[in-house]
C-alpha positions as CSV (number, residue, x, y, z in Angstrom):
1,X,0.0,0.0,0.0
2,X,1.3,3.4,-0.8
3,X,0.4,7.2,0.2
4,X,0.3,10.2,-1.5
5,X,2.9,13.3,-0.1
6,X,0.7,14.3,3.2
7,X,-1.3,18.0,2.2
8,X,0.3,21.3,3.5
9,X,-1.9,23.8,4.8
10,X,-3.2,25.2,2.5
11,X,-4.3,21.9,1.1
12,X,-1.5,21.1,-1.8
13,X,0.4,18.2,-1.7
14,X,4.4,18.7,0.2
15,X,6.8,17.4,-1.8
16,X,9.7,19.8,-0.6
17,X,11.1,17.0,2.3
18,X,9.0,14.2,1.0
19,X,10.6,10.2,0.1
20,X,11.5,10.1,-3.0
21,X,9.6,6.5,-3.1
22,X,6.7,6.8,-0.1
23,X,6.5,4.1,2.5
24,X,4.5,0.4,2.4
25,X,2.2,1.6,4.4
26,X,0.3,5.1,4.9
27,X,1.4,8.0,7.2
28,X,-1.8,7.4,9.9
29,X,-1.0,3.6,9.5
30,X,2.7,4.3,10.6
31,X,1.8,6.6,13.6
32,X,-0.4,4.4,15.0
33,X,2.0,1.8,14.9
34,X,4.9,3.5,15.9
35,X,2.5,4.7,19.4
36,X,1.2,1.5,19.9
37,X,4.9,-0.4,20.0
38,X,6.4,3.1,22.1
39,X,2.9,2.2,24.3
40,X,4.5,-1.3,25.0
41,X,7.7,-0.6,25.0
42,X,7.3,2.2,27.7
43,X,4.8,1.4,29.4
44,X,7.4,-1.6,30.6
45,X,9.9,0.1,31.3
46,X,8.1,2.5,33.7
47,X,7.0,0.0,36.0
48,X,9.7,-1.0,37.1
49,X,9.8,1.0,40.1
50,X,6.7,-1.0,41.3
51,X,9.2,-4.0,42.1
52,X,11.8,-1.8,43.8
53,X,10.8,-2.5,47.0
54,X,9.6,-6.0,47.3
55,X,12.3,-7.1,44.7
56,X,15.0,-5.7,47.4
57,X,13.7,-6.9,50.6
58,X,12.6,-10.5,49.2
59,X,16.1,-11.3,47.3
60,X,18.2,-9.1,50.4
61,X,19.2,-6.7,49.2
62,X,19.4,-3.0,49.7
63,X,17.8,-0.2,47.3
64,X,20.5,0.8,45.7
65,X,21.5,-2.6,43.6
66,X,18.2,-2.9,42.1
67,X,18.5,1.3,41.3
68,X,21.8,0.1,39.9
69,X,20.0,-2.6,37.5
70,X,17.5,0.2,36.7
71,X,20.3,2.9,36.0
72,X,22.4,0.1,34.0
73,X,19.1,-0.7,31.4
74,X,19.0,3.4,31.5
75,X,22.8,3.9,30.4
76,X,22.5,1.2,28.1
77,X,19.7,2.7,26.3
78,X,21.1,5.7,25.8
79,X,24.2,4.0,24.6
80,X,22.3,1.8,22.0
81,X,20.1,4.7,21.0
82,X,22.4,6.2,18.4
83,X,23.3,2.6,17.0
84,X,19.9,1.8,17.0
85,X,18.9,5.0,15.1
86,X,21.9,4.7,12.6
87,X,20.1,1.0,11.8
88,X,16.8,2.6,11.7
89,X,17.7,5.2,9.3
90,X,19.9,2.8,6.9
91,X,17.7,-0.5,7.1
92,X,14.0,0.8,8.2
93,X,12.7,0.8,11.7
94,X,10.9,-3.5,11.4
95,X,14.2,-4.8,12.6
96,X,14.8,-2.7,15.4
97,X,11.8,-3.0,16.8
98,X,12.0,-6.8,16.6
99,X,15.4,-7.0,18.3
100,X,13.8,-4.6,20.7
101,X,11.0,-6.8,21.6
102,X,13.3,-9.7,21.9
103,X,15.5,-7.9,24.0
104,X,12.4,-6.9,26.5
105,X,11.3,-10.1,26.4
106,X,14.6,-12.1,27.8
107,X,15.6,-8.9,30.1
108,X,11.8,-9.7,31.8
109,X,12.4,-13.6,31.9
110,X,15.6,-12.8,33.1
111,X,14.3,-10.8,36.2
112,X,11.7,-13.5,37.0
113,X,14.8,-16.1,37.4
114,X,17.6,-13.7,39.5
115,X,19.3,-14.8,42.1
116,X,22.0,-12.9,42.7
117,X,22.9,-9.1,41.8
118,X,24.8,-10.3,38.7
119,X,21.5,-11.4,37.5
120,X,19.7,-8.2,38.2
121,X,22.8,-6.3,36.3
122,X,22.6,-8.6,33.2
123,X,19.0,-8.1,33.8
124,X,18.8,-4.5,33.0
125,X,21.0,-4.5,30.3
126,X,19.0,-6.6,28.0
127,X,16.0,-4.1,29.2
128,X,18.3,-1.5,27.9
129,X,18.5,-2.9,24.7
130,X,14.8,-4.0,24.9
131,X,13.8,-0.1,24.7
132,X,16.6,1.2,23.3
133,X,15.0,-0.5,19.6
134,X,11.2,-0.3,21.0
135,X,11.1,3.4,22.4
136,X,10.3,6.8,21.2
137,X,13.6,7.0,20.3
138,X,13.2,4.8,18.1
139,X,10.3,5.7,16.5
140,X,11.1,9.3,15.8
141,X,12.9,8.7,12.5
142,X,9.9,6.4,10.8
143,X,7.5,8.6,11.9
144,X,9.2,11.7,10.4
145,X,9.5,10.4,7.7
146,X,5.9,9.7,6.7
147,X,4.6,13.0,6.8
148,X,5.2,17.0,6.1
149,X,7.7,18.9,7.5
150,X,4.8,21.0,8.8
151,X,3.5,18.6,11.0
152,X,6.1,16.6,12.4
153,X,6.0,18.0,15.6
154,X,2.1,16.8,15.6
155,X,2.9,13.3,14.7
156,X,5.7,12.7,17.0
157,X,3.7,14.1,20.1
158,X,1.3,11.4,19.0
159,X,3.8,8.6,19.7
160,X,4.9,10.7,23.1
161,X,0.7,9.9,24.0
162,X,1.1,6.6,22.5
163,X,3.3,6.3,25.2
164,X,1.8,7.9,28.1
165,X,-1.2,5.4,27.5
166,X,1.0,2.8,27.6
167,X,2.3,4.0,30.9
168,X,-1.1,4.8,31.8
169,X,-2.3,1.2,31.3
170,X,1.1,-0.4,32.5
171,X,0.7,0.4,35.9
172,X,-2.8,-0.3,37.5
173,X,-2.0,-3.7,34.7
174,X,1.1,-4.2,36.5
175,X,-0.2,-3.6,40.1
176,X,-3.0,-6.0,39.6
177,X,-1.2,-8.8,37.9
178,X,1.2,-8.2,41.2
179,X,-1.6,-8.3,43.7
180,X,-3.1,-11.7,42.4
181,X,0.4,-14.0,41.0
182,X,3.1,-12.1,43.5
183,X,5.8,-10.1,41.8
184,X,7.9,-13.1,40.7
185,X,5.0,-14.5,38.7
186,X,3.6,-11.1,37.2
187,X,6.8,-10.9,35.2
188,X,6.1,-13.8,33.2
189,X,3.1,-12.3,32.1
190,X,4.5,-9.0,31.3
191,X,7.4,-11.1,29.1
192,X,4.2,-12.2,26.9
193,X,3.4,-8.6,26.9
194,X,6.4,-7.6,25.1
195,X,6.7,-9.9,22.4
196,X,3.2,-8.5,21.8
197,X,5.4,-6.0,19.7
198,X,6.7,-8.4,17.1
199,X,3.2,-8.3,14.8
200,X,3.6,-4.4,14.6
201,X,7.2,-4.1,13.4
202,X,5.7,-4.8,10.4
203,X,4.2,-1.6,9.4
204,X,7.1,0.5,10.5
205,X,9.3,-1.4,8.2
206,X,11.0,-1.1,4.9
207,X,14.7,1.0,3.9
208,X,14.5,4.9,4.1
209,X,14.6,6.7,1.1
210,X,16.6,10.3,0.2
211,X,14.3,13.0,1.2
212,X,13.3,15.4,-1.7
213,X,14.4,19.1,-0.7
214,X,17.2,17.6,1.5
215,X,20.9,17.0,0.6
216,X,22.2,13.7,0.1
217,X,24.2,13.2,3.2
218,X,26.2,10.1,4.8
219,X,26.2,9.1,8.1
220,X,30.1,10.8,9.1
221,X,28.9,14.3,7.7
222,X,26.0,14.0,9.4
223,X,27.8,13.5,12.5
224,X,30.5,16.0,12.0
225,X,27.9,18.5,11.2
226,X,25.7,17.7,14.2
227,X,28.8,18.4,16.7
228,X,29.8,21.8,15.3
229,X,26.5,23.0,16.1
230,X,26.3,25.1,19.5
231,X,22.3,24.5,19.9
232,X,22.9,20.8,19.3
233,X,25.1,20.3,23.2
234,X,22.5,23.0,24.4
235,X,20.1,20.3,23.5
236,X,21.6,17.7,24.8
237,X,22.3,19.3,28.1
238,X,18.4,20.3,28.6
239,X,17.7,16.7,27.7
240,X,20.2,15.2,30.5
241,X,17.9,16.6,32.9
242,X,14.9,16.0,31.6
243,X,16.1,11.8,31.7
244,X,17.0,12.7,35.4
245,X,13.7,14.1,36.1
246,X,11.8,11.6,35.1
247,X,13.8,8.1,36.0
248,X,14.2,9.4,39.7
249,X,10.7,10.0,39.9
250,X,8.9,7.0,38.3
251,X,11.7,4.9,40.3
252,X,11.9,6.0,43.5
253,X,8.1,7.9,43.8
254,X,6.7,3.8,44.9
255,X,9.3,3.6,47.8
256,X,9.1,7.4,48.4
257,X,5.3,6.5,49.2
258,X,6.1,3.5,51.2
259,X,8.2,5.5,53.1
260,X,6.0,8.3,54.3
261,X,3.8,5.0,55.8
262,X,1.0,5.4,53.3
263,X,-0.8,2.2,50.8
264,X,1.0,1.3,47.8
265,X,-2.2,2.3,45.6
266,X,-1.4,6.1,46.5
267,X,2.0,5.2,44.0
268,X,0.1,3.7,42.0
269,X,-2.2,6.1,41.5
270,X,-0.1,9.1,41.2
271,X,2.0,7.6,38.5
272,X,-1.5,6.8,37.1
273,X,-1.8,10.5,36.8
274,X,1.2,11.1,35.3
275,X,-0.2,8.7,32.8
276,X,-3.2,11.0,32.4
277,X,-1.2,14.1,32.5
278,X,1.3,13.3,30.0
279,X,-1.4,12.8,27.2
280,X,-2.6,16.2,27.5
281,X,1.0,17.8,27.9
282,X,2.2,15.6,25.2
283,X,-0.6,17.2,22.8
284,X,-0.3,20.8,23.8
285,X,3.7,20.3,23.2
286,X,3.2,19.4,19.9
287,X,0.1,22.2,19.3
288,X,2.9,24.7,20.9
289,X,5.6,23.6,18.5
290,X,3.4,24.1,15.1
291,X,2.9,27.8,16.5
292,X,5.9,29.2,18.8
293,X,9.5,28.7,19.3
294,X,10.0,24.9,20.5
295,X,12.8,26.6,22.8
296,X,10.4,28.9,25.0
297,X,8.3,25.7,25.6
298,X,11.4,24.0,26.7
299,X,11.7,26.4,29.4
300,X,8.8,26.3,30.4
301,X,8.4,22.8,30.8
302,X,11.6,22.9,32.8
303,X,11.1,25.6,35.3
304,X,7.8,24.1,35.7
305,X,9.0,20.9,37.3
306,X,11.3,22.9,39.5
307,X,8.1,24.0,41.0
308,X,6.8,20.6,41.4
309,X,10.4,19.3,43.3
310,X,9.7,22.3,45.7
311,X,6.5,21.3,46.5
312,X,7.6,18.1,47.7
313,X,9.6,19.9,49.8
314,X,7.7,22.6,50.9
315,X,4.1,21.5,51.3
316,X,2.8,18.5,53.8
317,X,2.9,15.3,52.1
318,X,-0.5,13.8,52.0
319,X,-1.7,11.0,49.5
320,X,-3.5,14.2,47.7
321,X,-0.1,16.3,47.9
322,X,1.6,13.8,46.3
323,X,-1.5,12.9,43.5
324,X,-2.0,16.4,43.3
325,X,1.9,16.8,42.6
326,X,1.9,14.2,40.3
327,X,-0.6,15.8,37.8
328,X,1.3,18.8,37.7
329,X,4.0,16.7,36.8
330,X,2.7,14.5,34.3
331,X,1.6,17.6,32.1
332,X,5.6,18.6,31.8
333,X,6.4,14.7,31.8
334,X,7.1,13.3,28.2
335,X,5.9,17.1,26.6
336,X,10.1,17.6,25.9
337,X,9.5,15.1,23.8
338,X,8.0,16.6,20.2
339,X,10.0,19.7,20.9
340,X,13.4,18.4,21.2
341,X,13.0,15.8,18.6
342,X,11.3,18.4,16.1
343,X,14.0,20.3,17.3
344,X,16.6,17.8,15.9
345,X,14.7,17.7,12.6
346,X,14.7,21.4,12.4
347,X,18.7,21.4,12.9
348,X,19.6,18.6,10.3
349,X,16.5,17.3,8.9
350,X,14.6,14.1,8.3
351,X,17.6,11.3,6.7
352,X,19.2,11.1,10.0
353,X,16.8,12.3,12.2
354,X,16.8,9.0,14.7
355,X,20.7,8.5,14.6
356,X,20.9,12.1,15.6
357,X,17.9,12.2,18.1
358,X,19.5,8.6,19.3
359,X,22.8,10.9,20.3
360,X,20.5,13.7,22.2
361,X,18.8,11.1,24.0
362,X,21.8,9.2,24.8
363,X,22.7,12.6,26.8
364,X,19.1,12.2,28.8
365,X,19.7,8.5,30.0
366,X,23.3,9.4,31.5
367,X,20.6,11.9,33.1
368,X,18.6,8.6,33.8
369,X,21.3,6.6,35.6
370,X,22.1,9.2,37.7
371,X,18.3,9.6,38.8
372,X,17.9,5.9,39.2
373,X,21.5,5.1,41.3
374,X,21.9,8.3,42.6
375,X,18.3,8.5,44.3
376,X,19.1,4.6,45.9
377,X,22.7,5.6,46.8
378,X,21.5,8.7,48.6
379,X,18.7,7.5,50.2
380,X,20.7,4.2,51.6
381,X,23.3,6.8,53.1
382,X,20.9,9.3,54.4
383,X,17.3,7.8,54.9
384,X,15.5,10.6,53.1
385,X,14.7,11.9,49.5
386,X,15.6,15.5,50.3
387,X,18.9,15.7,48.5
388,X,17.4,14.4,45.4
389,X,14.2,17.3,45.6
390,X,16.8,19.9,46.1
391,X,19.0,18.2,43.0
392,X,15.9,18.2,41.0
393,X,15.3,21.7,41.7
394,X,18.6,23.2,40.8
395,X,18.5,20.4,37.6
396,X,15.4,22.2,36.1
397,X,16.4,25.8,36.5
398,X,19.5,25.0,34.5
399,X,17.7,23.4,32.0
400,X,15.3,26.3,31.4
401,X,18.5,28.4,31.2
402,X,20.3,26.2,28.7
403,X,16.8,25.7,26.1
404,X,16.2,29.6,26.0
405,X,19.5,30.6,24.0
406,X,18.8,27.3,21.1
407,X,19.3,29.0,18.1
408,X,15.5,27.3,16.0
409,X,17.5,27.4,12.6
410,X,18.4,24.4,10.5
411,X,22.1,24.9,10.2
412,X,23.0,25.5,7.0
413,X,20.6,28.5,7.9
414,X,21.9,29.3,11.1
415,X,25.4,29.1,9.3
416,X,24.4,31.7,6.7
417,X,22.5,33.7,9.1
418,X,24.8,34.0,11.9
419,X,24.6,37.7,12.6
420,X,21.1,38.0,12.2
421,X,18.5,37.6,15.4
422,X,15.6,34.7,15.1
423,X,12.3,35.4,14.3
């Protein structure tokens, strides 16, 4: 099945950044794909923090190995995220969303068998590699592809609430499954989950084509003129603490809860509401980028969450406090998303697009790792999440700093431009 070049908007066909040859399957087809495996893909890996806690007391051991496990699949995302773009963007996004699926699926099966910390390490690599190919990441670059410049900002916010209703359904799914089999068992079940991905690598597949209205480019130029570009690191910096943002908090919010003596549901709920939240900030980020600089959004998002981190610190913490907290939060959760991914396209365009994202989002999971081990290694030497709200804090006002200077030109613009203000 083919598609015609998606309508601009004034109704005319785009064929100024369109494939040369269009994809097997058409551009709604492809989105809803690429949402539904990000749902699965996602959604898995965000529950993870549900197991912290009886994972570490029933196997011995303290908070921080399993945060270690967690940070390790984190680091090794980001890692793999480049390589697993550089596939995507040569080969066609089917594959890596099979070897994602794969990986998942063992890294789960895995968990269900440890016994020892080695086996919780090994554990969350293969989850690493598990979302590094079935993640938004990964699913930037297809979906790019398949439609207009003009509204890729729109589609990819569409896999970013693919996602948040995969995270949204993950956890009361995962919490139940818990409640009746015990968390040893529910993993087996979440194992068949992730192969559930295999069926839709299908649609997203098939080799990229050269993108009409875009220089034929290979992948070394691509990379050498992605690191001479100043708003390129002051992307990657913003996006280092968005991953630390949200990995401390979907980790370490279940114990946090635990902590402060109130019922597991209250966690469950609030990340619930994340869930909710997301899928309305998601949309508004991507209605935000069609109209106004994608850097001013940045900031706000930021600066936002610093407001949430104080609250934990500054208001009482009830189970509404902390629901109340988490909606807040969930509106500014995965809303970086479309912005710094159209943000990438905008830079360098669509050939590349996941190899390059892949390289910005490897910058937000060393942000990750450090949320997930630093949040166990601090709270195992001083028996309270203070540090990490006050981290959090300072994080977020740095990245609103950082985003407000991005200069929103694609670079051979920016290059020719470079004494004349933005728009």
């Amino acid at each position: 099945m083919t598609t015609a070049p998606a309508p601009n908007s004034s109704g005319s066909a785009d064929t100024s950044a369109s494939p040369v040859n269009p994809p097997l399957y058409p551009a709604w087809a492809i989105i809803l794909a690429a949402a539904a495996i990000a749902a699965v893909g996602m959604g898995l890996r965000q529950v993870m923090g549900l197991y912290l806690k009886p994972l570490s007391e029933t196997l011995g051991f303290g908070r921080e190995v399993f945060a270690l496990a967690i940070a390790i699949a984190n680091i090794v995302w980001g890692l793999a995220a480049p390589i697993m773009g550089a596939l995507s963007d040569s080969y066609g996004s089917g594959r890596v969303v099979v070897f994602g699926a794969v990986m998942t699926t063992a890294g789960l099966l895995l968990l269900y068998l440890a016994q020892s910390e080695l086996h919780l390490m090994v554990s969350g690599v293969l989850l690493g590699f598990g979302v590094a190919g079935s993640g938004i990441n990964a699913m930037v670059g297809a979906v790019a592809r398949a439609v207009a410049p003009e509204v890729r900002t729109r589609a990819i916010a569409m896999i970013g609430m693919g996602s948040g209703i995969g995270m949204l359904i993950a956890l009361p799914y995962t919490h139940l499954l818990m409640a009746a089999m015990g968390w040893q068992s529910s993993l087996l079940v979440l194992a068949a989950t992730a192969a559930a991905m295999l069926p839709l690598a299908a649609v997203v597949r098939g080799k990229p084509q050269e993108i009409h209205g875009e220089p034929a480019q290979g992948l070394v130029a691509a990379l050498r003129e992605a690191f001479s570009y100043p708003s390129f690191w002051l992307l990657n910096a913003s996006f280092f603490v968005c991953g630390f943002h949200v990995v401390f908090y979907g980790i370490h919010l279940p114990a946090y809860v635990a902590d402060k003596g109130f019922d597991p549901s209250v966690a469950v709920a609030a990340l619930t509401v994340v869930g909710l939240g997301n899928l309305l900030g998601t949309y508004l980020a991507g209605e935000w980028g069609r109209r106004l600089p994608k850097r001013y959004g940045l900031s706000l998002i930021y600066l936002g969450r610093s407001v949430v981190f104080l609250g934990f610190l500054a208001l009482p913490i009830t189970p509404v406090t902390i629901i109340a907290l988490s909606a807040v939060l969930g509106v500014l959760w995965l809303s970086t998303v479309p912005l710094t991914s159209a943000l990438v396209a905008t830079f360098f365009g669509a050939r590349w697009m996941t190899m390059l994202y892949g390289f910005v989002f490897l910058s937000h999971q060393v942000g990750s790792f450090l949320g997930a081990w630093l949040g166990g290694y601090l709270f195992d030497r001083l028996n309270s999440y203070d540090a990490m709200w006050w981290i959090s804090v300072g994080l977020g006002l740095l990245a609103a700093a950082v985003s407000w200077p991005i200069r929103e030109r694609g670079v051979r613009m920016a290059g020719s431009m470079a004494t004349k203000p933005l728009a």
